[in-house]
N, C-alpha and C positions, 0 to 999 in steps of 0.2 A: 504494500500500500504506500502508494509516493507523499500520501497528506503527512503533515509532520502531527504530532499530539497538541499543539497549542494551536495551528493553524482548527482542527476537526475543534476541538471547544471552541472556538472562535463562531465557527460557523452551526456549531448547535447552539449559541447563545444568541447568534441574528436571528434564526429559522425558527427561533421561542419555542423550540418544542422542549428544553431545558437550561433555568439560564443560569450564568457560570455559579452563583449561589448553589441553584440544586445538584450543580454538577460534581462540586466540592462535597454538599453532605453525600450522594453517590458513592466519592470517592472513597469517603473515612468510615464507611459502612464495610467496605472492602476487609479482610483477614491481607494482614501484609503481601502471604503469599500469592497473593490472588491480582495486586494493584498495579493495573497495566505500565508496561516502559514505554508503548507506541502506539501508534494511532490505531495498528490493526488489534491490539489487545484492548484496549478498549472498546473497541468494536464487538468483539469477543463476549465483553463482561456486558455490554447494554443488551445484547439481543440474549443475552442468557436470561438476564433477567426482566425483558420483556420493554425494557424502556424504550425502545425503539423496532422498528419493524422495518422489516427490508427493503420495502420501498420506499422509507424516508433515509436509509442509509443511501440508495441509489442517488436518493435527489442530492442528498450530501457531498458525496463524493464526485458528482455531478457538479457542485459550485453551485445548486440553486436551492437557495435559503427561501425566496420568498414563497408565499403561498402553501407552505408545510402546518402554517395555525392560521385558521380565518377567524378572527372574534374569539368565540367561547370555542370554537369546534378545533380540533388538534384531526388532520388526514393522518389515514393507517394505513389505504392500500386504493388502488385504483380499480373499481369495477368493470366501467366500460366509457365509450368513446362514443362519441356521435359527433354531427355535423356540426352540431353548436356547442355544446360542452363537454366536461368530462363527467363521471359519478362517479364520488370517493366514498364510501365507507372510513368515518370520520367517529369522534370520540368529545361528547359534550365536557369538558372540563370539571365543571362543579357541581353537576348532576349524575355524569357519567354513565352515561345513556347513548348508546350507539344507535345513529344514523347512519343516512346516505346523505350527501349534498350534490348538488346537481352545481358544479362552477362553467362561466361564459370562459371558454379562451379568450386569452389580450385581445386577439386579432377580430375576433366577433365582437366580442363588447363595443370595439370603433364604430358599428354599423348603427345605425338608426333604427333600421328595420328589424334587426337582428335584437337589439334590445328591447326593442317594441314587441317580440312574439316571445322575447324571454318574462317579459310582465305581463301579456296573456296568459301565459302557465301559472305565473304565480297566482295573477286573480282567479283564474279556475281553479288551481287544487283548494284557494281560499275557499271558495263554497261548496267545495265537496268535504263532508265528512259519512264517512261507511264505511262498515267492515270487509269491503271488496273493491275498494281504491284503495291505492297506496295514501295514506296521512301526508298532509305539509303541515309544518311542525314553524317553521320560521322563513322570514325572506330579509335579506343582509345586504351589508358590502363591505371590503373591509381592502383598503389599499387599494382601492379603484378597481376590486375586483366581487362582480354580483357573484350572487350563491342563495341556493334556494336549499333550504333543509325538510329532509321527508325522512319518512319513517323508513329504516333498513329492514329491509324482509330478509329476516336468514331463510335460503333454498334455492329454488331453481328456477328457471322460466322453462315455458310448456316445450317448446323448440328444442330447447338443450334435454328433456326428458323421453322427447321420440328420439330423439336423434340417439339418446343413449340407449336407450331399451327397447325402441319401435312403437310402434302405432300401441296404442292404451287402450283396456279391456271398455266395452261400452259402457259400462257403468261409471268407472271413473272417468271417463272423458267428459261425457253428459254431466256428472257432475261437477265436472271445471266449469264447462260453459255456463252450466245454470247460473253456479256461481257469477261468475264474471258477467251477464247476462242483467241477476239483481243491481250487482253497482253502475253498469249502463242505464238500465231503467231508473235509478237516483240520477245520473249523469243528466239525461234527459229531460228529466224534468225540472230540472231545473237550467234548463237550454241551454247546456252544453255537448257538442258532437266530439269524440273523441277522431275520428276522420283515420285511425293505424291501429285499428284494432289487429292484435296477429298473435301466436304462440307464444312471440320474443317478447311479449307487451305484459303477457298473464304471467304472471309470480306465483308460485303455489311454497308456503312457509312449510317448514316442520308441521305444523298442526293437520296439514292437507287445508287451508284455507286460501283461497284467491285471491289476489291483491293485481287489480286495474293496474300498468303501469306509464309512465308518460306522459301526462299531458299538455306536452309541448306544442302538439298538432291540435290543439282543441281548439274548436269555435265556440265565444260565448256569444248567446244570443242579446235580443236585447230588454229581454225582460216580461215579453210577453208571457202571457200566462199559460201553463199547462194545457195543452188542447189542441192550443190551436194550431193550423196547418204549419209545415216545416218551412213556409217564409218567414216565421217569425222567430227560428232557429236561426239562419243564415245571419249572422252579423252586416250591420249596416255602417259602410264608413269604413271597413276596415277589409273588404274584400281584396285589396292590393297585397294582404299578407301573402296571395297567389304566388306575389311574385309575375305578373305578367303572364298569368295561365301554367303557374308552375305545378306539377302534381303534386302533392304533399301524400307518402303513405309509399305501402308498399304496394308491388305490383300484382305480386301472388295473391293479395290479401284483399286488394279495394274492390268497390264495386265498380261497374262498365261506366256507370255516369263521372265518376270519380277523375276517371281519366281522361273524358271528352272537355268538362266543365266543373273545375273545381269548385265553381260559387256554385255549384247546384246539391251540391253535398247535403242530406238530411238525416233523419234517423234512419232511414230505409237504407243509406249507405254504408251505418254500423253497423243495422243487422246482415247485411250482405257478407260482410268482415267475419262476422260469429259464424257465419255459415263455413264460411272457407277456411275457419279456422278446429270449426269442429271437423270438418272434412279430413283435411291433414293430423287431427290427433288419432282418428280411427281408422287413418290407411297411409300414414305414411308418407304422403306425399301430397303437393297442392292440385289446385283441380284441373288446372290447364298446363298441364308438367310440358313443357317445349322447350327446344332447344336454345331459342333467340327470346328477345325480348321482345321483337318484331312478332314472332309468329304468337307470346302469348298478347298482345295485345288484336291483334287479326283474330286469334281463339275466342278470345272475352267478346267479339263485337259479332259475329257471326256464329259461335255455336252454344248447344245446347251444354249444359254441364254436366259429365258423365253421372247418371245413378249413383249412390254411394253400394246399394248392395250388389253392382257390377265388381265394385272393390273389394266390397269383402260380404261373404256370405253369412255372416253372422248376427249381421244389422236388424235390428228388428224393422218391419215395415212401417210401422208411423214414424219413426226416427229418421226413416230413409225421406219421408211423404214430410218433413219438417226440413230437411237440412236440401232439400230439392225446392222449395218453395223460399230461403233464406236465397238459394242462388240464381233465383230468375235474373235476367237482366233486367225489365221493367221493374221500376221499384214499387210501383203501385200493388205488383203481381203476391210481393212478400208482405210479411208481418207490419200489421198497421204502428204495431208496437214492440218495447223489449217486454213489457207489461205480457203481452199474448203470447210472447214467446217464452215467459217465464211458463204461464200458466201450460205452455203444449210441452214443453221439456219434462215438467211436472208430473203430467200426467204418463210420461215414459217412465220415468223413475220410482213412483209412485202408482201404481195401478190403482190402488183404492180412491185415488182422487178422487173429487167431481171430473167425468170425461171434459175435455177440450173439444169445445165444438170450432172449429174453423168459419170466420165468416168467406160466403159466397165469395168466388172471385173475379173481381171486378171483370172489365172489356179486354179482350185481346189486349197485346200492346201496338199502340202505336206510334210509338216512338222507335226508329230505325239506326242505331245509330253506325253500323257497319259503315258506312259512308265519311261519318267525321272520323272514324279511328283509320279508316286506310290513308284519310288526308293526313290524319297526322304522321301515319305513318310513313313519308314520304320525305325522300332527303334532308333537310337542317330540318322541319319541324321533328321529325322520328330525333333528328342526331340531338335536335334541343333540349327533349323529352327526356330521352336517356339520361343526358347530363344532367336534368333534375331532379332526376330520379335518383342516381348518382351521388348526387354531390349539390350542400346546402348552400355552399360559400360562391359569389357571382362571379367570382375568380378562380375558381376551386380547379375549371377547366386545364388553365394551364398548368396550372402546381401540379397537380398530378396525374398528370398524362403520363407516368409510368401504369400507377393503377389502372386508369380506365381503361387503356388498352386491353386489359386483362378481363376486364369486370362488365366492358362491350356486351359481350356473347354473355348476359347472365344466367342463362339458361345453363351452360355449360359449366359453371359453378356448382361444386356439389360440398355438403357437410365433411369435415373431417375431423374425429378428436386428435386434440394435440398428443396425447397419450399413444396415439398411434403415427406418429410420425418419424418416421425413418432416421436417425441420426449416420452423416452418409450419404443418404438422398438427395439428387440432387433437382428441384422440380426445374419443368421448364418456363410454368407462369406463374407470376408472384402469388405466394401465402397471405392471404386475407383476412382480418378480422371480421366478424358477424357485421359490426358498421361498415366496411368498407374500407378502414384503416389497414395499410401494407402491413404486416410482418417480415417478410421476408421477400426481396426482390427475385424475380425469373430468372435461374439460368446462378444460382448461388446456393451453396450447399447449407445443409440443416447441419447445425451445427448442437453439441451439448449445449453450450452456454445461452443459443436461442432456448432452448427448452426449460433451461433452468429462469432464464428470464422470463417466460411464457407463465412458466407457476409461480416464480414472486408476486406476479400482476392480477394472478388468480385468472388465466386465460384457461379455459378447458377446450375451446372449441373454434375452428377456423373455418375458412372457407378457400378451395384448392379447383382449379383447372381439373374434369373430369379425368383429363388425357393422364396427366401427374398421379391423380387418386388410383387409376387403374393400373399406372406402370411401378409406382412406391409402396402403397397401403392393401388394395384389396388386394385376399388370396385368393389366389385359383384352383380350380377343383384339383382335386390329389390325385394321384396315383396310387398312391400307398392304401389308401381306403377301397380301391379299385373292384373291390371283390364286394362291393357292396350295391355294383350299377351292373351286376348278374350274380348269378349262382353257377359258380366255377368249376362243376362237382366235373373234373376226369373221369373217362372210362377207359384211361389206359393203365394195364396192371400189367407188373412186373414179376418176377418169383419174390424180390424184397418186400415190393410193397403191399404182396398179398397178405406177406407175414404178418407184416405192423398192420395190417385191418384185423385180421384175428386179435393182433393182441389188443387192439380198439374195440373190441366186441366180448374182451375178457375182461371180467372186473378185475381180477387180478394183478392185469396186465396195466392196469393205471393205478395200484396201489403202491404206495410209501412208505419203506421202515424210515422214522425216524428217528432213531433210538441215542443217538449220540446229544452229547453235550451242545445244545445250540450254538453258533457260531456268534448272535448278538450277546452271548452271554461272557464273549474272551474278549471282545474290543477295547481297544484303550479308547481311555477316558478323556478326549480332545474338546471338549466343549469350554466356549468363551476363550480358545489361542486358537491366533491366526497360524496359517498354512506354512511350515517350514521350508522354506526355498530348497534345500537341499534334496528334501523329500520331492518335492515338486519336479525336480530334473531328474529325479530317481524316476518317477512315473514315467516322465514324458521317454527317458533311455529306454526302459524296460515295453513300455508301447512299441518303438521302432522295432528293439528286437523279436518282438511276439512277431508284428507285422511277416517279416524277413522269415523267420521259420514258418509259420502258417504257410507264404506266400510257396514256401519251397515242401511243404506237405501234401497242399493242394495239388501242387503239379506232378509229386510221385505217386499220389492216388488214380489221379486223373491217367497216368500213363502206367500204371500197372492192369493186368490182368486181371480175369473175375475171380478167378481159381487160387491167387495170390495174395498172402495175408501179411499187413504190414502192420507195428507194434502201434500202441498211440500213446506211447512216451512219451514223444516231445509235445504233442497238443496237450497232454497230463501236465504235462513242466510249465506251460504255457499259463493254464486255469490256478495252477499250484501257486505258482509265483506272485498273482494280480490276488488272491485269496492272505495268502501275508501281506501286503498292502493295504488292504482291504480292511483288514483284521488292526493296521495300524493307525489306519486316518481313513474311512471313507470318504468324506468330505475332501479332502486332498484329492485323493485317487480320479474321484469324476469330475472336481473342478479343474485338475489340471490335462488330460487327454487333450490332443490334440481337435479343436472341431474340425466337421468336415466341411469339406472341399466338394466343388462343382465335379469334378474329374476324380471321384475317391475309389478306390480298387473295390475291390467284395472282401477282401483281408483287412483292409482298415473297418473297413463297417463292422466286416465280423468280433472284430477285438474289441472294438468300441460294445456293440451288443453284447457280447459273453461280459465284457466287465458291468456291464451296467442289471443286467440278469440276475449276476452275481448279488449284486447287491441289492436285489430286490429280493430274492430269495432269503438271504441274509435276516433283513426285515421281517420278512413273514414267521424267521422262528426256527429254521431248518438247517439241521448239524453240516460240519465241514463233509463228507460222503454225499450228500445230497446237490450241496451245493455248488461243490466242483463236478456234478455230474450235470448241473444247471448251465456251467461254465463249457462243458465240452462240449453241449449241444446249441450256443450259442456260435461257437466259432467254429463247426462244422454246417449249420444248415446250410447254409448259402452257398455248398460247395457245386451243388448242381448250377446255380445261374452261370457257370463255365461251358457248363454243354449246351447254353440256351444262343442262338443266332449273333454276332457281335450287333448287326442292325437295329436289332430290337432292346439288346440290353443297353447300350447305347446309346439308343433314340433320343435326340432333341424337340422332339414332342413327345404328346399323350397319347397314347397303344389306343388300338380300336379293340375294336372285341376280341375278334378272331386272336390279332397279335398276343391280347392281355393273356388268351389262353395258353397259348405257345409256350411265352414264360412262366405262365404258370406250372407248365409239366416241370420243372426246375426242383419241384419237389419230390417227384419221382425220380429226379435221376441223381438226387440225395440220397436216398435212401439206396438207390443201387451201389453208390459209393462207398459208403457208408458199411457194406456189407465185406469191404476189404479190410478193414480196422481190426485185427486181432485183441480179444478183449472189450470190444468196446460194451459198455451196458447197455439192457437192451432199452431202460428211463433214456436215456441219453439219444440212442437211434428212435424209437418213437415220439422223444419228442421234440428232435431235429426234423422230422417227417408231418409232423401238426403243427407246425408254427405260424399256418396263416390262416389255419382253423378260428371260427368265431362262435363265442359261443349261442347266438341264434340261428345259426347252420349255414348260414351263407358262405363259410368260407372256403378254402379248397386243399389239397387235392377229395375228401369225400364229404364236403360238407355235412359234417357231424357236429351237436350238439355239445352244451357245455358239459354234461357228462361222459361225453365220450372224448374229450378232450384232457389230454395228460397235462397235470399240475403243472408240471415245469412247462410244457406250450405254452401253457395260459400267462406265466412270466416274462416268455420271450415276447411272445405275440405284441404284450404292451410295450417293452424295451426296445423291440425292433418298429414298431411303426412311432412310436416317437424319438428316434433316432433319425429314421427317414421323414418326419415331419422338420425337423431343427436342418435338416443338411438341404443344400440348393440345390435345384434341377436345370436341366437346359431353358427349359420350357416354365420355370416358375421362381418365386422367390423360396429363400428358407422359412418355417415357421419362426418368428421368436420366441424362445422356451416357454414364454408363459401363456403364451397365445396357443403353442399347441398343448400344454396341460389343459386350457381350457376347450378346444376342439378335442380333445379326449373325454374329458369330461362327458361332452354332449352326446356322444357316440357311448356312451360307455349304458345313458337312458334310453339306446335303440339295442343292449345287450350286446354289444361288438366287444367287450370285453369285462373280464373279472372283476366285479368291485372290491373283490381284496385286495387283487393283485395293483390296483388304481389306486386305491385310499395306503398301500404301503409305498409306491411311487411319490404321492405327496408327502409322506415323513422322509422319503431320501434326498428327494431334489428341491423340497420346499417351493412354496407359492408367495412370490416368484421363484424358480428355480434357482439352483448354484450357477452361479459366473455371473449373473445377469447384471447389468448397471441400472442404478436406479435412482432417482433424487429424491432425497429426505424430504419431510414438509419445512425445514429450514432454507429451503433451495441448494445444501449442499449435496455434490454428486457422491457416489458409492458405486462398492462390487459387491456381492451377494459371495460371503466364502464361504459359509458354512449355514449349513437350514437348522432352523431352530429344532431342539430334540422338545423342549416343554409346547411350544406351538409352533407350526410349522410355518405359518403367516407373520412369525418375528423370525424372523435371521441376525445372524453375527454379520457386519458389514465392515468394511473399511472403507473409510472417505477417503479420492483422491483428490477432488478439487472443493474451493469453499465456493459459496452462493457469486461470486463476483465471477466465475470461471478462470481463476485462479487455480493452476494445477501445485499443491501443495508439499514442500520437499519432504517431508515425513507423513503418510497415512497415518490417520486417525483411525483405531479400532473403536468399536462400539456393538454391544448385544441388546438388541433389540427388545430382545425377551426379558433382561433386566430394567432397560431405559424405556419407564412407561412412558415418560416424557417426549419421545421421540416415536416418528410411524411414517413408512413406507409415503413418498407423496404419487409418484409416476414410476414407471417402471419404461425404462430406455430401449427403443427399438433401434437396436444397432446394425447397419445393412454393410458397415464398413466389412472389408475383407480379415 
């Protein structure tokens, strides 16, 4: 840290978030040993003890003091960004009562206009009070900077709750809306139009209650009294807040009139809002999904809006006969009121209601307006539109003609969580915030210290070029799971693998003496010490060497005779050896294996899988005889994909059917192999020959159930296809460890594999798994070296870098599992090689 220690007091005593008085009592509260020499030890000692928060260290070290205390209120962290202000979650001084504040940027405050619609907001939230608005609480200035104080909703908004979990069961989406629905119908009647109603608008707290949020875009009327028609809504005198026919709202969200004629805005254009907005919580997606901006507003002015239960079949019909009549385009056609539309939700939620009678509906429409929306859609008025769509500021055009370019095609913008973002990655069109704010320029790689910046700011959610989402983030379908898109059952039989079906057809033949001394019961006791390096190059030595004899195993089997019997010594010495390792440090052993490679032989895989089998085995309970016999059948199965075509094993795409089967026979010509090994047991050759068996019978060579599936299969089975999920393909990315424990997971509820053998995988590699990088909720970075043995969702970490993306000369250890203080913030999707 280049600040000197009297320069950082200096500027915590301009920024009054402490002044040098409290800084001094601070100091002498200290235990000697503890009283910083420098600027970054004191840094150390305030965020420990909570006096400061990472984003006013930023602004610090930044050089900007001002604007850190407005008045009574003390900023803690920034929520989000819009065109005219920012929203900090702030901290009342001498009440100590946590807010939001809503502050003008410098640059907006100069405007006229701009202040002018920042004191519309204020005298709207002033006449609204209900428990389904967000509260304003005060209206300030303090250094020639406005700030509006409202109540903070701890939770989510609706947007960021599909987007993380998908479209919401009927019940609870309906009752968002109602929700939010009630506070409009206050809103209304006391003639105010909220004009953006949308998911990012609806707040839902802890309690599961709705909080309206925004109302920046609000029209106060002018007094007229309840009833009467929606001219007496439309504010008079103040219609230029347009902006010269500017659209104010979002596009997925407004109604048709919205876009043609912004002074025509009424209640019938919020409930159009509530329609398209309940639409997207129960399907996922908005009503007119296109690609361009162009073609949804041409969709909006010419077509019909698809049925909701075309979306999803589970909608009941008057819900669908509600949320079709919210999105007519004639606004006449929809809800006279939010009032009717309280009472028709009502009656969904509620069956015992009084029924909701619908009144009649009015004439045809005849208002056309496909005509004005193609005018606009046409050269500079469309390019106008956009931009004010865009972007709030009359200048905003040029300033960021990086973004726009990108943000053009909105269509083509799709959600991404930041949590899944590639570090490595390099997209090709700038990273976006939900406002429109850049994160990250096009054509520049994701970096850690983006990501750790991303969670100081409290950012969970971005918005990415679809082309970027498809080529970084989404997975593509597996191969590994491949035996789940047919039922792969072979009818070709060997003399080998006649045997191993009999002994699949014997009870016997799948029973286990266990009778020895468990093997988790001789491990040394490595919990809370980091990985000894020493140890660490021991694994990674003793991996090449397996590699190297396997590799020279393989190929004396492969070229012996049927009739010719070779010892399995050295694949014994092989299992032997990774078993005292094992026995020494598991945690060592798997965190330090080499990962794989695009280009990885079937010997590295196989070494990789027997060791990790190994240790799943281990877990379950099962003496040293058992588990080196776990061991030998892990680094023999695979010995048949040698006799499988080079073309197809391979392959830079995904196998067709036919192909899949091919390699499939890969099992049978295991087991024929397998039959030259003098000694080998017969646990070890059977369940080298089932290891791609499932236990709902889809897998192959005789799709057999989980009874007829050998214990030790059932181990590899999950070892080897998350091995093959973590390693890259030609034709796809790798899994990130924690992504495919969780795509295992999922699959484990369609019976694809053991849930013991799953639930003993999550105590060895922990969630998130061993090696992973992960940033703390301090925004410092870490390695995952060891899984918690008390819970397996606290791991032993080492920090390499602190919150600044400073890589730090000595890691910091720390066990999670002891420091309740401290929890998992992000888990780092690393795409680096």
């Amino acid at each position: 840290m280049e600040d000197s220690l009297e320069a950082l007091k200096i500027r915590l005593d301009k920024s009054r978030l402490m002044s040098l008085a409290e800084l001094e009592e601070f100091l002498e509260a200290l235990p000697p040993s503890r009283m910083p020499s420098d600027a970054e030890a004191l840094v150390q000692r305030l965020l420990e003890q909570s006096r400061i928060t990472n984003y006013q260290l930023r602004q610090l070290l930044a050089g900007h003091t001002r604007g850190l205390v407005l008045g009574d209120y003390v900023i803690l962290n920034e929520i989000g960004v819009g065109g005219m202000g920012t929203v900090f979650k702030a901290r009342h001084r001498r009440m100590d009562r946590t807010v939001a504040l809503k502050v003008l940027k410098p640059e907006v405050a100069r405007s006229p206009d701009a202040v002018e619609r920042f004191g519309r907001e204020v005298v709207a939230a002033a006449r609204l009070r209900h428990p389904n608005i967000v509260h304003a609480y005060d209206a300030s200035e303090d250094d020639g900077i406005p700030f509006l104080v409202m109540e903070y909703v701890d939770g989510s908004d609706l947007a960021d709750r599909v987007l993380r979990f998908g479209p919401l069961p009927c019940d609870i989406a309906v009752d968002y809306v109602l929700q939010a629905t009630r506070g409009l119908d206050y809103a209304h009647a006391r003639q105010i139009i909220h004009r953006d109603i949308k998911p990012a608008n609806l707040l839902v707290n802890s309690d599961g209650v709705v909080k309206i949020l925004d109302m920046g875009l609000a029209r106060v009327g002018n007094g007229a009294p309840d009833g009467e028609e929606h001219e007496g809504l439309v504010e008079r005198g103040l219609s230029g807040m347009t902006l010269h026919g500017r659209m104010i709202g979002t596009i997925d969200f407004v109604a048709p009139e919205q876009l043609v004629d912004p002074g025509r805005v009424d209640r019938g254009s919020d409930l159009y809002s509530v329609g398209a907005t309940l639409f997207y919580l129960l399907t996922g997606r908005v009503v007119f999904d296109r690609r361009t901006t162009l073609e949804k507003l041409v969709a909006k002015a010419q077509e019909e809006a698809p049925s909701l239960v075309s979306c999803r079949r589970d909608v009941p019909k008057p819900l669908d006969g509600i949320v079709n009549r919210l999105l007519e385009r004639d606004p006449d056609q929809r809800f006279s009121s939010a009032a009717d539309l309280v009472a028709a939700l009502t009656s969904v939620v509620d069956p015992d209601a009084p029924p909701y009678i619908p009144k009649p509906p009015p004439e045809p429409i005849t208002k056309d307006y496909s005509q004005e929306l193609q005018g606009l859609a046409t050269a500079r008025k469309f390019d106008s539109a956009v931009d004010h769509i865009l972007d709030t500021e009359p200048d905003a055009r040029k300033r960021r003609s990086p973004r726009r370019a990108a943000v053009r095609n909105v269509g083509m913008l799709r959600p991404v969580a930041v949590a899944d973002l590639p570090v490595g990655g390099r997209p090709e069109y700038p990273l976006l915030q939900r406002s429109g704010r850049r994160l990250l320029p096009g054509g520049e790689v994701i970096t850690l210290q983006l990501l750790q910046s991303l969670r100081s700011r409290e950012i969970v959610n971005a918005w990415m070029h679809e082309n970027d989402r498809s080529t970084l983030v989404d997975t593509q379908p597996l191969e590994t799971l491949g035996e789940v898109r047919i039922n792969t059952k072979l009818n070709i039989h060997t003399s080998a693998s006649k045997k191993l079906d009999i002994d699949t057809g014997r009870k016997q033949g799948l029973e286990i003496v266990n009778a020895g001394v468990p093997v988790k019961a001789t491990l040394l006791d490595q919990d809370g010490a980091d990985i000894d390096q020493g140890f660490a190059r021991d694994v990674v030595a003793r991996y090449t060497d397996a590699v190297t004899m396997l590799t020279e195993l393989m190929a004396s089997l492969l070229a012996t005779r049927r009739d010719t019997k070779l010892g399995d010594h050295h694949v014994s010495a092989i299992a032997g050896q990774f078993l005292t390792q094992l026995r020494t440090d598991i945690d060592g052993v798997l965190g330090c294996l080499p990962r794989a490679r695009a280009n990885d032989t079937i010997e590295r895989h196989a070494v990789r899988l027997a060791v990790l089998a190994m240790a799943l085995g281990i877990e379950l309970g099962y003496d040293e005889r058992n588990v080196l016999q776990i061991g030998l059948a892990g680094l023999l199965c695979d010995i048949g994909m040698h006799c499988v075509p080079r073309n197809l094993r391979e392959a830079k795409r995904r196998l067709g059917n036919e192909e899949f089967a091919l390699v499939a026979r890969h099992t049978i010509h295991t087991a024929d192999c397998l039959t030259k090994l003098a000694g080998l047991p017969s646990a070890t050759h059977l369940a080298a020959y089932q290891v791609h068996e499932r236990p709902n019978g889809v897998g192959y060579p005789r799709g057999v159930s989980l009874e007829g599936i050998h214990p030790f299969a059932r181990i590899l089975a999950v070892a080897d296809v998350y091995l093959a999920l973590v390693a890259p393909r030609p034709y796809r990315r790798a899994y990130v460890p924690h992504k495919a424990i969780g795509y295992m997971l999922r699959m484990t509820s369609h019976q694809l594999f053991d849930p013991l053998v799953i639930r003993a995988m999550l105590h060895v590699l922990g969630v998130p798994p061993l090696g992973c990088d992960v940033i703390l909720d301090d925004a410092r970075a870490a390695t995952i070296v060891r899984s918690g043995r008390a819970s397996f969702t606290r791991p032993l970490v080492t920090v390499f870098q602190n919150a600044n993306g400073q890589v730090l000369d000595e890691s910091e250890l720390i066990d999670l599992a002891s420091d309740e203080g401290r929890s998992i913030a992000m888990v780092i999707n690393d795409s680096r090689p």
